[in-house]
N, C-alpha and C positions, 0 to 999 in steps of 0.2 A: 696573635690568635685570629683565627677568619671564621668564616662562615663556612668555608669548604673543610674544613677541619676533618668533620664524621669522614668524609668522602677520601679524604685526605688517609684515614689510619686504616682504612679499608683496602687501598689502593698500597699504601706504605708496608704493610704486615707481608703483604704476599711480593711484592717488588724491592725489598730492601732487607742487608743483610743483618740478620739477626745473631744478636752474643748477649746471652745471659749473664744475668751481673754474677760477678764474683770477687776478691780480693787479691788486692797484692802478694807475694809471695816473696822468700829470699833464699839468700844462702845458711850452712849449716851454723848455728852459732855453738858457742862453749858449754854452756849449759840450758835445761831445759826451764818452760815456765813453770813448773811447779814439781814437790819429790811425785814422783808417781808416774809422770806424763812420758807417754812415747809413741811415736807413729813408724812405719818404716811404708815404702810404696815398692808394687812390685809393678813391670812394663815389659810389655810385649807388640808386636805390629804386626799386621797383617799384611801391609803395602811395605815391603824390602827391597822394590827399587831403585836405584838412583836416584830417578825421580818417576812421579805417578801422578793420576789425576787426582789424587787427596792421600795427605796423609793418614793412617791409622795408628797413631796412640793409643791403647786399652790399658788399663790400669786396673789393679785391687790394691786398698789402701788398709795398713791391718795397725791396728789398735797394740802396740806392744810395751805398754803398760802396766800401770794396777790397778786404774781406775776409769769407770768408764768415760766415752767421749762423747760431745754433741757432734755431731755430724758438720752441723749449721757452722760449726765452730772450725771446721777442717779447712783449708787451703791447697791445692799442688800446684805444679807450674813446669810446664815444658818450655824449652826455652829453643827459639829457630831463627835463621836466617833468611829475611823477606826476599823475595826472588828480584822485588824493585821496588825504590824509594815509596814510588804510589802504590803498592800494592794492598789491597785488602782481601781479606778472610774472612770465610763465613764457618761458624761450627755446628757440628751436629751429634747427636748421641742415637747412633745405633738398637743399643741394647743395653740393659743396666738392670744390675740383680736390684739395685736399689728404688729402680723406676728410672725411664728418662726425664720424669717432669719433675724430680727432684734432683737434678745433675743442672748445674750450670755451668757456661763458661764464655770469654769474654777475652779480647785480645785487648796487649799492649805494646809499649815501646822501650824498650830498656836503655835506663840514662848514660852507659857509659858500652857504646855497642863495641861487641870485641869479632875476630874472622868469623865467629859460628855461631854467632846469633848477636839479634838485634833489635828481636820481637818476642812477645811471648805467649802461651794459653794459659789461663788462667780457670781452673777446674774448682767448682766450691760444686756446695750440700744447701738445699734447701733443710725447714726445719721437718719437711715431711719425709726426709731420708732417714731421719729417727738418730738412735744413739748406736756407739759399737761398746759390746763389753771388753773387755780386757782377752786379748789373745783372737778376738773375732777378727774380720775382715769385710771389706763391702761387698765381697765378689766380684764378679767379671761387669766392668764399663766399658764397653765398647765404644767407643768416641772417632772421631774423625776430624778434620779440616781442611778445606779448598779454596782456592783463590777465585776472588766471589764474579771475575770472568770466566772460570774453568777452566783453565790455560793450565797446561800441567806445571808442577810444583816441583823444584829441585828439592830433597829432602837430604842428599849426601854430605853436605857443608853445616847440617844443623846440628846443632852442639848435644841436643836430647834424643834425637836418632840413633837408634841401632839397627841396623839391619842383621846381623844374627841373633836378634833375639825375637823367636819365633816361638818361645814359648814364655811362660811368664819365670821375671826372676828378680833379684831386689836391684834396682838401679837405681845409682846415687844422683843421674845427670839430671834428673827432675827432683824438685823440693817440695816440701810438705812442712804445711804451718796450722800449728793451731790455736786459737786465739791470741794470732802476731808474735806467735814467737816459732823460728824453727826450728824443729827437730829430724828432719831428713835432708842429705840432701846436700848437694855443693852446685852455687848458680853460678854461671861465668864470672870472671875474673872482675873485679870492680864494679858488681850488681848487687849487693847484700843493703837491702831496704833497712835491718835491723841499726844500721850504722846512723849515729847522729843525725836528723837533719841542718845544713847550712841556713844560718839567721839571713833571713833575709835584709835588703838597708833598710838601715831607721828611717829614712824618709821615702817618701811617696806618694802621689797622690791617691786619696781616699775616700771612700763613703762608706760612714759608717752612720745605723739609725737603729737606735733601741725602742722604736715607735712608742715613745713616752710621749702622748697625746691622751686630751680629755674628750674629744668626740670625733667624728668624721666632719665636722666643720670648726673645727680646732684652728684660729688664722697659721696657726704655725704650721699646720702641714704642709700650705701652702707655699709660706716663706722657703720651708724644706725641700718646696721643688718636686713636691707629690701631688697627684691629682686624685683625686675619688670619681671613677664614671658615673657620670648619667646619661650619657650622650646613646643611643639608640645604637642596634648592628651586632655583628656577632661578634666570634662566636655563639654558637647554643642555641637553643629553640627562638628560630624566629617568630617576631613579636616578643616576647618576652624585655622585662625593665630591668634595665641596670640600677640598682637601688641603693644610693649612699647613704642613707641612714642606716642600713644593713652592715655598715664595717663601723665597729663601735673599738673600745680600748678596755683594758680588766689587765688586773694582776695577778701573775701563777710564778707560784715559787717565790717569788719577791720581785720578780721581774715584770715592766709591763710588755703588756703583747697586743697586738694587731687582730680582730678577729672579722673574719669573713662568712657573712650566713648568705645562703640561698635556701631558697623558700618554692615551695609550688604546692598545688594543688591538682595539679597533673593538667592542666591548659596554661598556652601562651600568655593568657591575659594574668594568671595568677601565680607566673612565673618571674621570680627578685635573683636577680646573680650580683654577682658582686666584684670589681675591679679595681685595684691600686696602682697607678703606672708616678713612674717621674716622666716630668712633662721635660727634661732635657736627652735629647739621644746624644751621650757625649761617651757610653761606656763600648772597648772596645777590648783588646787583649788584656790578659789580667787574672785576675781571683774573684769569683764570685762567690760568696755564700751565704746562708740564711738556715735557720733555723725553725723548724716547719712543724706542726701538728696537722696526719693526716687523719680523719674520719671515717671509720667503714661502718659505721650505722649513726644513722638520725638522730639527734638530740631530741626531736619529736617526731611523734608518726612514724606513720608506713617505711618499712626498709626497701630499697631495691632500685632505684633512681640511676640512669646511667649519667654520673655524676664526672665530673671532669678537676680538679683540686692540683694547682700549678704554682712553680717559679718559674721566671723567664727571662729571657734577656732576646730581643728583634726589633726589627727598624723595617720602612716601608719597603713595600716592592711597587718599584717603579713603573714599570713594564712586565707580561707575559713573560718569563723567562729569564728574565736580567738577573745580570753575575752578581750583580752587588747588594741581592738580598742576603741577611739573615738573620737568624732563630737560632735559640740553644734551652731547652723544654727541658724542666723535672716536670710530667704529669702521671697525676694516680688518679686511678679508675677504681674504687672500691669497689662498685657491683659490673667490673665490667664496661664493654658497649666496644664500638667499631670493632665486631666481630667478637670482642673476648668474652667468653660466657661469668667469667667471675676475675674478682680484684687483680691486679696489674698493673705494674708503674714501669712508664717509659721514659727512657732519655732519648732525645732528636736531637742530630744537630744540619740546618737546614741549608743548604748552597741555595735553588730556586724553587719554581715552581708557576703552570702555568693552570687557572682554573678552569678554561673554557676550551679545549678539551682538555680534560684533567693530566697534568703529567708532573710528577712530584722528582727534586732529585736531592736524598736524605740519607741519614745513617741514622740507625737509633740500635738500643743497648732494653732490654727488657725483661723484666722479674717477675713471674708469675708466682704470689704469695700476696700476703697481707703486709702493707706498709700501715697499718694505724696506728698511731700512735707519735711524737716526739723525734725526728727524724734531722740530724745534721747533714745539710746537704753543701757541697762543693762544687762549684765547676773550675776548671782553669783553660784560658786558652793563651797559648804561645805561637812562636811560627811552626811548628810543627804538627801542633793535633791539637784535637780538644779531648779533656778529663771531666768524667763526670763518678765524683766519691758518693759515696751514702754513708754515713757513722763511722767514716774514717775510715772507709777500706774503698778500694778501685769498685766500680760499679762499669765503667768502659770507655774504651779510648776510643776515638770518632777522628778519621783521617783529616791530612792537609788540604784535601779538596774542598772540605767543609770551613775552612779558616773562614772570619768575617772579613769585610774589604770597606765598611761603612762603618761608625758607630750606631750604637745601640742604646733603647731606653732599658729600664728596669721593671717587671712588673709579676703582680700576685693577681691572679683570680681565681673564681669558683664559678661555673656554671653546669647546666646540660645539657649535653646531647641530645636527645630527644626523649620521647615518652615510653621508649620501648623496652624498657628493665621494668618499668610498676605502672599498672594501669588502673588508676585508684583516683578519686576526688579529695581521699581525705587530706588536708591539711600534713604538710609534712615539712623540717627545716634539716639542715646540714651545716656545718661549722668548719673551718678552715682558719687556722691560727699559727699568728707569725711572731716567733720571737725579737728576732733581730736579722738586719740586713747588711751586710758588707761587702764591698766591694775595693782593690786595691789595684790601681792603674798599673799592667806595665811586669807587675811581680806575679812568680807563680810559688802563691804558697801551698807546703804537706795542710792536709786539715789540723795538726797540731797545732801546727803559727797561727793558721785562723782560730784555733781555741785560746790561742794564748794571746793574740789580739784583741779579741775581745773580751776577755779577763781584764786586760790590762786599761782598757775606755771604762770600763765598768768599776771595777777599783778606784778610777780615779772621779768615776762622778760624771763622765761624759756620755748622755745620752743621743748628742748628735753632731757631726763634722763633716763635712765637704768639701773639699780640697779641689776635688777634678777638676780640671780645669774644662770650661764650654768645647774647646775644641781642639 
């Protein structure tokens, strides 16, 4: 996290390709999740040639069922053939009876790529797209995607392409899931998410921390290879103190947790953020996750703070430019700020970056809604991409451009951006709270493993383990 940060998401928002989160999708399975439930999708394109400068997928998703649906709970997925290894895609939504700012979507990579596809779009529902009753439809989505050079796009080799279908009709080559189970749909051949996932090995190097600590100067944090900030710098309102008696320990649910407050009273000087880092950079390809509580209103005071509330994983940047930085950011923005008028949670994942003139080179994944609340979050990075889940569904895949090439430390903060969401003296605090931390050298686990890993530390009474090895 830096100092240039603000400048940083100002510059990123409008210069870097954007995919809203959405969920994994699959193929048709046998039965449905519940008696009642049914979707079927209809698709049509506007762009029928061979190739063009963006494809046009439109879709109406219709409810054919008995009982109504959440929206928020829908999935589809068009499945295509990247025109080149490095290629990336930016999505966009046209028109939408349901609104565009309730339309998400969000590319991936499909684990067992077959001739016509190898990548996929990923179309969800915010919860402002509302519900469908039984027999309704979403209406007309006008959607699109481009390869985010603008380099035209072969679409004839893509497995969810039609080009005679110029008007809308039911097509099985896209899938439709709701609440992770499909009911429309047939996905290329050896692509069906519903199937088992593969155990990962038993062994591994690991960290794992159930922040079972009595205070922020608890000798054991220490021993754990965590540090508590005090050290002065940013990010966040310059002047402002990094305040470790501010990350204190409590129990929720039966669990203990990590809690992180920032405090202000709308100046530098009466500005308290708060940071947890491991003082070892030794984490590199792997699994990361944690389990997070976000805040969209103050524990006390005034609401409206453009508040910044992260997990992270980065290492130094050596130089202006240099290959060998990176970053991999969950941040939510409850009220906003670098630019967004209201709450927002971003994933980055970061290749470089030079401050002075500013020139950022990033990918990030972003969800305009409310994240408060109790949030399981994932990352994985392999040699091909990075993943970033939210509660067990794809939030977005971040290319191999982005891979790390150094290790990395681990770290939570809370701070802000500046004074310009509330312009108030009064006294006001914000919370940010960590269940548990884990990390798994090397392996890329579904978010289930990582549920059932830490089930399994927890069951047995283990609050804390380190295996990784320094280097």
């Amino acid at each position: 996290m830096r100092l240039t940060k603000n400048r940083l998401r100002a510059t990123a928002s409008a210069a870097v390709a954007v995919a809203m989160g959405a969920a994994a999708l699959a193929a048709l399975p046998a039965t449905a999740s519940a008696a009642g439930d049914g979707l079927s999708v209809q698709y049509r394109t506007s762009a029928t040639g061979a190739s063009a400068d963006q494809a046009e997928p439109w879709f109406k998703v219709k409810n054919t069922g008995t009982t109504t649906v959440q929206l928020a709970s829908v999935r589809i997925r068009y499945y295509f053939k990247a025109d080149s290894a490095s290629a990336s895609y930016r999505f966009a939504c046209s028109w939408a009876v349901k609104g565009c700012a309730n339309v998400t979507g969000t590319f991936g990579t499909l684990a067992n790529p077959t001739a016509t596809a190898d990548r996929y779009l990923e179309i969800g529902f915010t919860s402002g797209a509302g519900t469908l009753a039984p027999g309704a439809d979403t209406g007309d989505m006008q959607l699109r995607f481009y390869q985010s050079t603008w380099q035209p796009l072969v679409q004839s080799d893509d497995y969810s392409f039609g080009a005679s279908q110029t008007s809308y009709g039911d097509w099985s080559k896209v899938t439709a899931q709701l609440s992770g189970t499909t009911l429309w749909g047939q996905a290329p051949a050896g692509n069906d998410p519903t199937d088992p996932p593969t155990d990962p090995p038993a062994t591994g190097a690991t960290l794992f921390d159930d922040f079972n600590y009595s205070a922020y100067d608890d000798p054991k944090i220490s021993a754990h290879g965590w540090s508590v900030r005090s050290a002065s710098g940013g990010p966040g309102v310059s002047g402002a103190t990094w305040a470790p008696g501010n990350v204190t320990f409590a129990t929720s649910s039966g669990n203990s947790v990590m809690n992180l407050e920032t405090s202000t009273s709308g100046t530098a000087e009466s500005t308290k953020q708060t940071e947890v880092v491991t003082n070892a950079r030794k984490f590199k390809n792997g699994t990361y996750a944690a389990r997070v509580k976000f805040s969209d209103a103050p524990k006390s005071g005034p609401d409206g703070d453009h508040l910044v509330q992260t997990f992270f994983t980065i290492n130094d940047l050596t130089a202006p430019m240099a290959d060998d930085y990176s970053e991999y950011d969950f941040e939510y923005l409850p009220n906003g700020g670098w630019g967004e008028s209201s709450n927002i949670l971003y994933t980055t994942s970061w290749e470089t970056y030079q401050p002075d003139p500013w020139v950022a080179v990033n990918q990030h994944t972003e969800g305009r809604q409310s994240y408060g609340g109790w949030h399981d979050l994932v990352l994985t990075i392999d040699n091909n991409n990075i993943k970033y889940y939210i509660d067990g569904q794809l939030f977005g895949t971040h290319d191999a451009a982005y891979l790390p090439e150094r290790p990395m430390s681990i770290n939570f903060n809370q701070w802000l951006i500046d004074f310009g969401g509330l312009t108030s003296s009064t006294a006001r605090a914000y919370d940010e709270q960590v269940d548990y931390v884990l990390h798994v050298k090397d392996q890329v686990l579904t978010p289930a493993q990582v549920a059932a890993k830490v089930a399994a530390y927890r069951g047995a009474g283990t609050t804390f383990e380190d295996t990784v090895p320094s280097s």
